[in-house]
N, C-alpha and C positions, 0 to 999 in steps of 0.2 A: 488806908491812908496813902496818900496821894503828896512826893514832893514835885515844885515847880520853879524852874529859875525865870526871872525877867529881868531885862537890861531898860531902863526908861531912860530917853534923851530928852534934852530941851532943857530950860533953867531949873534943873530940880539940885543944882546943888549949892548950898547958902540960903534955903528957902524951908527950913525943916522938916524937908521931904522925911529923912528920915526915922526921925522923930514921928510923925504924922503915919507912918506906913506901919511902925512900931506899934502905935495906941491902935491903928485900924487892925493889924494881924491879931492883936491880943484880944481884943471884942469879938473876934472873929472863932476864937479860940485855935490860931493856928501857930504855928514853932518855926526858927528859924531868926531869919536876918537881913539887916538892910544895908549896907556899904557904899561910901563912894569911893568910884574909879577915877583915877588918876585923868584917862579921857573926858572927864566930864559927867559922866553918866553917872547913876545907880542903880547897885547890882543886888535884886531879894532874891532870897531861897525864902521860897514857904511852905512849910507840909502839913498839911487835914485834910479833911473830907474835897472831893471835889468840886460843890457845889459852894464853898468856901472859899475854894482856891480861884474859882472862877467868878464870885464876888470881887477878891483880891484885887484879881487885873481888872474889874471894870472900875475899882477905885484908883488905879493907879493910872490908869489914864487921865484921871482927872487930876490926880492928889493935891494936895494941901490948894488954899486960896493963892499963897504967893507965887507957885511953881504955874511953868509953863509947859505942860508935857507936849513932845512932838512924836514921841512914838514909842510905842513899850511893844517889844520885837520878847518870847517867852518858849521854853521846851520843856519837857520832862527833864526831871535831875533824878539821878540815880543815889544823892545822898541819904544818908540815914538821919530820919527828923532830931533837931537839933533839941537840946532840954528847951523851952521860955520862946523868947523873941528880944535877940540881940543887936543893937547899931556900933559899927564901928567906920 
């Protein structure tokens, strides 16, 4: 198991990006969380399988209908997988 932070820009907040990243991680069967930054952005931690994780970002670049993504910038995260998949 594999975690992964991503930072996505553009209108993804007030667009229920993270809501939307929430249902997709859980389908996905992955752990973790979606948050918005005070900057604007939002910030996931996700951890599963790889090929999971890298589903993820190709969703997140697009995410929900109403959001505009302009860039999802992503590293290894060294956290320990979180229980579920949380937004705050």
């Amino acid at each position: 198991m594999s975690c992964r932070r991503f930072w996505i820009s553009g209108r993804v907040q007030g667009v229920f990006f993270r809501e939307s990243t929430r249902r997709e991680a859980i389908a996905m069967g992955l752990t973790g969380y979606a948050r918005n930054l005070a900057d604007g952005r939002v910030e996931v931690l996700a951890c599963g399988p790889d090929d999971k994780l890298a589903a993820l970002e190709r969703w997140l670049a697009k995410g929900p209908p109403w959001a505009r993504v302009e860039k999802v910038a992503a590293e290894p995260a060294a956290d320990a997988p979180p229980p579920g998949f949380m937004t705050g």
